[in-house]
C-alpha positions as CSV (number, residue, x, y, z in Angstrom):
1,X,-9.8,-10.5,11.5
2,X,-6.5,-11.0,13.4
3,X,-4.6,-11.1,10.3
4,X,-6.2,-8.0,8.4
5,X,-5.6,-5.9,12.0
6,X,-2.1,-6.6,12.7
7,X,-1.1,-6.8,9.0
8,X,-2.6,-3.5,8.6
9,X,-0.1,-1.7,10.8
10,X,-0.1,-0.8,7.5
11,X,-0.8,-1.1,4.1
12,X,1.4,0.9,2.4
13,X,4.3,2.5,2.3
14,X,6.7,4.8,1.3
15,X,7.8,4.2,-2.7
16,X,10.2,7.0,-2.2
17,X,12.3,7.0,-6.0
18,X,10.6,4.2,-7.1
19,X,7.6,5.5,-6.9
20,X,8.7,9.0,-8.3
21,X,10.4,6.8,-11.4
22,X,7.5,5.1,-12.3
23,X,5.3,8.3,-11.6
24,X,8.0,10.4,-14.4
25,X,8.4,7.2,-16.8
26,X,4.9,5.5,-17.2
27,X,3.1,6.8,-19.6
28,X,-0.1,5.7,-19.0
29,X,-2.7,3.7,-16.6
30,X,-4.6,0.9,-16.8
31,X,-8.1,1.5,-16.9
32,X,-10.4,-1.8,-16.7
33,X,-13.6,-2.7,-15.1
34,X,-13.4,-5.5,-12.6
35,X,-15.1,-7.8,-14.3
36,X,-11.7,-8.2,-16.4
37,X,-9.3,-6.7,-13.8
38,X,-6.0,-7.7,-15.7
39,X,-3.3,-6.6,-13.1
40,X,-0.1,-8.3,-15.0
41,X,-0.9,-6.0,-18.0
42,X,-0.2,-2.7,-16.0
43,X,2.5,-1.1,-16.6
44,X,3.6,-0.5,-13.0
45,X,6.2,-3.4,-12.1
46,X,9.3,-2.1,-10.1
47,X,11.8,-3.6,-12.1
48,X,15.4,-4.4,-10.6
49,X,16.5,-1.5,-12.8
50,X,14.0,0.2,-11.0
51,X,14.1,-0.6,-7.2
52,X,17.2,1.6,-5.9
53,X,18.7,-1.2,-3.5
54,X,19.2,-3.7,-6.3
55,X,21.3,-1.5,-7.8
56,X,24.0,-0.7,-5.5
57,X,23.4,2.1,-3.0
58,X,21.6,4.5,-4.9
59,X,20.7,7.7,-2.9
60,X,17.4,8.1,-1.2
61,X,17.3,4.1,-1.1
62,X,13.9,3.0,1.2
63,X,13.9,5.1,4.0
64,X,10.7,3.8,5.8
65,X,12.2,0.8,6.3
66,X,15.4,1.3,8.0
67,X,14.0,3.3,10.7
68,X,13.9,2.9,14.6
69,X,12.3,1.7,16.5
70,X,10.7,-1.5,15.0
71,X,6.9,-0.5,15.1
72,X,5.4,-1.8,17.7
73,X,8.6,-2.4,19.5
74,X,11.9,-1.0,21.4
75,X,13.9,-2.8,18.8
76,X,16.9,-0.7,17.2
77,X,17.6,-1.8,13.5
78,X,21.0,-1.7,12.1
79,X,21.9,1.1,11.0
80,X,22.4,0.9,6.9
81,X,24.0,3.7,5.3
82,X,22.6,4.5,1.9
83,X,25.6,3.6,-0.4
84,X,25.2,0.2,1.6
85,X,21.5,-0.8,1.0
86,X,21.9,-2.4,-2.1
87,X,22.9,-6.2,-2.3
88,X,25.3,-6.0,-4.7
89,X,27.9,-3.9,-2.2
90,X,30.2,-5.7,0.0
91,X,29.9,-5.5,3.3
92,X,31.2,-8.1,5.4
93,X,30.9,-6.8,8.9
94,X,27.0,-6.4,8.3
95,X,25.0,-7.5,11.2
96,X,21.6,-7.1,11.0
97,X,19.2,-8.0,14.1
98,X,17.0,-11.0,14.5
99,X,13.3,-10.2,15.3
100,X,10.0,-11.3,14.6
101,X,7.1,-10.1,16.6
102,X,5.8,-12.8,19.4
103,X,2.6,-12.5,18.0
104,X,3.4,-13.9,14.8
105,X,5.5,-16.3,16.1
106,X,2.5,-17.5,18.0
107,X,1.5,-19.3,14.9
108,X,-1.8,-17.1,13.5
109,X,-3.2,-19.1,10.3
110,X,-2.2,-15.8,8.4
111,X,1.5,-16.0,9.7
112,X,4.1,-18.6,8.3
113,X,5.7,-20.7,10.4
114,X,9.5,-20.2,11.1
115,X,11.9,-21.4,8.1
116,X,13.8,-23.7,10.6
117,X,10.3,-26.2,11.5
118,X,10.5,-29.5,9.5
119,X,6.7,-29.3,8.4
120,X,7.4,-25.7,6.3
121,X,8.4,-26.3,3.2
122,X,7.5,-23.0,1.5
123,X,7.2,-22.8,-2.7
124,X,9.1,-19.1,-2.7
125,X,8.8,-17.1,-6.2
126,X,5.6,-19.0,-6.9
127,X,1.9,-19.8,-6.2
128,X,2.0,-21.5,-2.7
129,X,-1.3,-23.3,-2.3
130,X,-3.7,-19.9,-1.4
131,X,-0.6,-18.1,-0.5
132,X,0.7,-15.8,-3.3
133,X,4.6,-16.2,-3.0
134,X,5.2,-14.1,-6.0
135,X,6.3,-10.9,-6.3
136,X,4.9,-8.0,-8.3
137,X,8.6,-7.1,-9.1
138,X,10.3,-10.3,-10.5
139,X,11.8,-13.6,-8.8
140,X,13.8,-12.6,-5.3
141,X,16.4,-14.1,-4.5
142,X,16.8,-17.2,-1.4
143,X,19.7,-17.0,0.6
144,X,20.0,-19.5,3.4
145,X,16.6,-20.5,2.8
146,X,15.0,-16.9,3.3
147,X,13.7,-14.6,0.8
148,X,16.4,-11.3,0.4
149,X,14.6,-8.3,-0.2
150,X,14.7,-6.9,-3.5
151,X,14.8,-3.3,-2.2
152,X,18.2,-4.1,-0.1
153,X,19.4,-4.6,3.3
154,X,16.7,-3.1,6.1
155,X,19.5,-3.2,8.9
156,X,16.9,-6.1,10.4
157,X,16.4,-10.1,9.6
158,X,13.4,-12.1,10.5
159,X,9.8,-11.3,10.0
160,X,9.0,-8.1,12.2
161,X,5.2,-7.9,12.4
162,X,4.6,-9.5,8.8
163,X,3.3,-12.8,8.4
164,X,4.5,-14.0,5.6
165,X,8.3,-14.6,4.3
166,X,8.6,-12.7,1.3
167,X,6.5,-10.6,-0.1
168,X,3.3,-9.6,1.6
169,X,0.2,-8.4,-0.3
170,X,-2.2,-5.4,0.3
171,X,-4.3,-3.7,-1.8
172,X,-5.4,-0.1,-1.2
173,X,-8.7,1.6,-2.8
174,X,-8.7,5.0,-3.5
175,X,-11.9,6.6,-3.6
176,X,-12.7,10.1,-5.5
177,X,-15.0,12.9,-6.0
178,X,-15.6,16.3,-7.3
179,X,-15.9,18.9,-4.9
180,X,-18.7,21.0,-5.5
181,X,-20.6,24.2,-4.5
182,X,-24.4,23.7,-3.0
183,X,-25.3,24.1,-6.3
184,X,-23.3,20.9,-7.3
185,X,-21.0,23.2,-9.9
186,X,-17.2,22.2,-10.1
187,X,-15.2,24.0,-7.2
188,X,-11.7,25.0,-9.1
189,X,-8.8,26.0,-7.3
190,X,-8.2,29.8,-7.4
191,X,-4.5,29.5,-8.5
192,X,-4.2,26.6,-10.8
193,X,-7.7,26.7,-12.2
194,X,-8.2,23.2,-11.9
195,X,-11.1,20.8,-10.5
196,X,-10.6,20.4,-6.8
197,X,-10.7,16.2,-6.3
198,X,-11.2,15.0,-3.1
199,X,-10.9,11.4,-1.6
200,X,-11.9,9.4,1.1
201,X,-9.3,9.2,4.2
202,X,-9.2,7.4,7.4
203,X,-7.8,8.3,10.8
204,X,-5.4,5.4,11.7
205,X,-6.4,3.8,15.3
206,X,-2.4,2.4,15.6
207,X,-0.9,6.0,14.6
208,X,-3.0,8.7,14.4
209,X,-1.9,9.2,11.2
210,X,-4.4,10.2,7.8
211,X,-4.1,7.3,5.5
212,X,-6.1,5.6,2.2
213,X,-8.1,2.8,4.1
214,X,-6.8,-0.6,3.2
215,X,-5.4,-3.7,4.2
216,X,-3.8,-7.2,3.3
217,X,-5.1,-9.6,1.1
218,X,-6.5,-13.0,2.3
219,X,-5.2,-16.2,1.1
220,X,-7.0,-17.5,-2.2
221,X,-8.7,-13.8,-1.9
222,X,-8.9,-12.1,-5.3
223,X,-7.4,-8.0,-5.4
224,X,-11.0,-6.6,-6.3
225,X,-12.6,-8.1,-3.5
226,X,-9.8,-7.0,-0.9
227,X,-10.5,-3.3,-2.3
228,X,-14.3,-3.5,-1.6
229,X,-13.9,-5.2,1.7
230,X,-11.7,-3.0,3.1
231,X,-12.9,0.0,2.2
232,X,-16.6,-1.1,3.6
233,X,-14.8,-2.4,6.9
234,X,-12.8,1.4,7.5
235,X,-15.1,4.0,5.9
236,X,-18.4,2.4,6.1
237,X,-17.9,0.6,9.5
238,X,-19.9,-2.6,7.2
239,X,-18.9,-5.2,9.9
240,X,-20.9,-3.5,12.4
241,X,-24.2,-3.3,10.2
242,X,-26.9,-5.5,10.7
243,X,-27.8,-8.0,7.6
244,X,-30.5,-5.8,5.9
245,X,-27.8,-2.7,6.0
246,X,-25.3,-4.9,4.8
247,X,-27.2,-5.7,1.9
248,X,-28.1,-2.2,0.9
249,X,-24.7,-1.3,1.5
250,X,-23.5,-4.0,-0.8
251,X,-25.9,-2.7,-3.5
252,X,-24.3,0.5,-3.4
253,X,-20.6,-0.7,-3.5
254,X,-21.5,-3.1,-6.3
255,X,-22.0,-0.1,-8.0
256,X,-18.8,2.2,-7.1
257,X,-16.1,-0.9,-7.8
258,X,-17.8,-2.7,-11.1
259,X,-16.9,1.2,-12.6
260,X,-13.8,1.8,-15.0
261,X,-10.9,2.0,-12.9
262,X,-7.4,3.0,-12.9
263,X,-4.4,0.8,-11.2
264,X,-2.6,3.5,-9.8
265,X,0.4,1.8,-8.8
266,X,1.5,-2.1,-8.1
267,X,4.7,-3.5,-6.5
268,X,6.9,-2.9,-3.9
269,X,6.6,-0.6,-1.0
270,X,9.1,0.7,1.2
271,X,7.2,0.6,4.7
272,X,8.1,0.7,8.4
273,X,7.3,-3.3,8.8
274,X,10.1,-4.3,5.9
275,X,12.8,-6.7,6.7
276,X,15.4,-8.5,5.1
277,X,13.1,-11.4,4.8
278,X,10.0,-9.8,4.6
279,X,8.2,-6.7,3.0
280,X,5.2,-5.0,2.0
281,X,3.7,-4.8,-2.3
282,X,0.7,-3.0,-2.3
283,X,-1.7,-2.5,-5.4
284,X,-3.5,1.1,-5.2
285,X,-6.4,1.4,-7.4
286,X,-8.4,4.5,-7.7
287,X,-12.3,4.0,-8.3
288,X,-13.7,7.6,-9.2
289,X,-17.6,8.4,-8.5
290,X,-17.7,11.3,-11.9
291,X,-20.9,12.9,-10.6
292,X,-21.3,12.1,-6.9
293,X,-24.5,10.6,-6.6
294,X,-23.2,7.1,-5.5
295,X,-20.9,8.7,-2.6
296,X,-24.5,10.2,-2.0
297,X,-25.6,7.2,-1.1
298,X,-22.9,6.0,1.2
299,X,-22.7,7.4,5.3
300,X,-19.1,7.5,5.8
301,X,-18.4,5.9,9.2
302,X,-15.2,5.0,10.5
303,X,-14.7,1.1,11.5
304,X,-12.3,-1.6,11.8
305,X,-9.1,-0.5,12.1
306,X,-10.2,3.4,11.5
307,X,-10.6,6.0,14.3
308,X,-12.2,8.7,11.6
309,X,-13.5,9.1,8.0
310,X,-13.7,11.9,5.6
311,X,-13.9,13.7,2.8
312,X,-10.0,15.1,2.5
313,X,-9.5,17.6,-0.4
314,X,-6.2,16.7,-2.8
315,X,-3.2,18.7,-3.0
316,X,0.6,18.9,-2.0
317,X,0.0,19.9,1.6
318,X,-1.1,16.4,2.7
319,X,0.7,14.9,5.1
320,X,-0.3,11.4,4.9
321,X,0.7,7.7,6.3
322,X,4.0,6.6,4.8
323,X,3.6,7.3,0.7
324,X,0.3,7.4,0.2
325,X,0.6,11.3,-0.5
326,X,2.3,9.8,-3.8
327,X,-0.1,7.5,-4.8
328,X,-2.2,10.5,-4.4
329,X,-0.1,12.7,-6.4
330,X,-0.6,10.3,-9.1
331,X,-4.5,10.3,-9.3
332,X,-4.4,13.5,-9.2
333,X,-2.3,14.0,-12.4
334,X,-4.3,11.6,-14.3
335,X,-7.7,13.3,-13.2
336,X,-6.0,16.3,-14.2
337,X,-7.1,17.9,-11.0
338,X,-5.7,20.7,-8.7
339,X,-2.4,19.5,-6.6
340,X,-0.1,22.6,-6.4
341,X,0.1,26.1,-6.4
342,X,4.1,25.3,-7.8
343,X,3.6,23.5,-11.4
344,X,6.8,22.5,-11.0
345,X,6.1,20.6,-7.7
346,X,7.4,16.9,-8.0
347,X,7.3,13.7,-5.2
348,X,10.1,14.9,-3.4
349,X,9.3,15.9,0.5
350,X,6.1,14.0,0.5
């Protein structure tokens, strides 16, 4: 549990343009059910062409992760101007600083070891043993035997609080309802005249901060397991129930995450934890309970890394954890469902 705790300091993630492009240019989602989860066929890579640092400096350039302090820490990054981020500019008198948290350089088993130790020889861009070293975006490149991030320079080198060099993997469920009336009718919005969807959010113990629960994925661990794990450890506090709840409870989830689903997003994130040498790629998949009655069936109890759980109606006046008001956004336009007042309302401010 070490691992899922510190490496969700969190899941997830600011996609800032990125996330906008793909949310303008995709023009559809994948929807599967999990016995035939087929990830690669999604159509929600971050391309170099994509990612704004690969390109050279392109405005609004990952914010979350060139800002101070480190969490967790007093550490001062860098500072990286935006016409600087990308790899492909010059800058000679760059100096990033050097930091990875002590407690992943106390040598967790979900933390690497440093690149310098003799035993580590790490199989970057590739399957790694358990260890997924690929990334949802393409080869990266290795520069004195670290990982570069695709995203651009962070303004800080080393690990940080992530475990892994390279890419580090989380997956985030999103779970959805209709709101309804006592009568169980279809609440619309007064203004749009749209269904109201609502989705289950957790209060963040580390933060404070509103956020979709979720967490990293274990070694060898497969994406549609990490989605139903985590959201039983933060909104249905499952690690705490005794066998015969967990059972039922396991009933019940079998149920919500073996329906048709939609990948929502996959790839690179730009989060708070990012380094030069390490970063965050999330996958966000939305499971949607159409009438309600499995939700029904489900107490919502915060756990695990969560300090609350609720019900949170959708629209554009979320303030949520790093950019999971996008991946929001997103559901919400392929549920069709209430988000703004504005039609014209994009990504930008969230």
């Amino acid at each position: 549990m070490a691992g899922r705790i510190l490496g969700k300091t969190l899941v997830t993630v600011s996609l800032s343009v990125a996330l906008a492009t793909v949310a303008v240019k995709s023009s559809g989602f994948l929807c599967v059910r999990e016995s035939r989860i087929s990830f690669s066929s999604c159509g929600f890579h971050l391309n170099h062409s994509i990612m704004s640092g690969s390109n050279g400096g392109k405005e609004n350039s990952h914010n979350k992760a060139r800002t101070s302090p480190y969490p967790g820490s007093k550490v001062q990054r860098s500072q990286v101007p935006n016409e600087k981020v990308g790899w492909l500019v010059e800058w000679q008198d760059y100096n990033p600083v050097e930091y990875t948290a002590v407690s992943v350089l106390a040598g967790p088993r979900w933390a690497d070891p440093q690149i310098s130790e003799s035993n580590f020889s790490p199989k970057f861009n590739e399957k790694d043993g358990h260890v997924e070293r690929k990334s949802q975006n393409g080869r990266y490149e290795i520069e004195n035997g670290r990982p570069r991030n695709p995203a651009g320079r962070t303004g800080l080198v080393g690990r940080g609080l992530l475990g892994r060099w390279g890419p580090n993997h989380a997956a985030d469920p999103i779970i959805t309802r209709w709101k309804r009336d006592r009568s169980g009718n279809k609440i619309t919005h007064p203004t749009s005249g749209k269904n109201i969807l609502q989705f289950v959010a957790i209060k963040r113990k580390d933060c404070g901060e509103w956020a979709i629960p979720g967490g990293m994925v274990d070694p060898g661990e497969k994406i549609s397991a990490t989605l139903k794990r985590e959201f039983g450890e933060e909104a249905l506090n499952s690690l705490q129930k005794s066998s015969a709840e967990k059972r039922k409870l396991e009933e019940q989830l079998h149920k919500l995450f073996s329906q048709e689903h939609l990948v929502i997003y996959k790839g690179y994130v730009d989060d708070p934890r990012n380094t030069d040498n390490a970063w965050m790629e999330t996958e966000a998949v939305n499971y949607h309970d159409e009438t309600g009655e499995i939700m029904d069936n489900l107490t919502l109890e915060a756990g695990d890394d969560a300090g609350k759980v609720k019900w949170v109606d959708i629209n554009d006046k979320l303030k949520l954890y790093a950019s999971h008001s996008q991946f929001i956004k997103l559901v919400a336009e392929k549920r069709d469902a209430h988000w703004s007042e504005d039609s014209g309302t994009d990504c930008r401010g969230l």
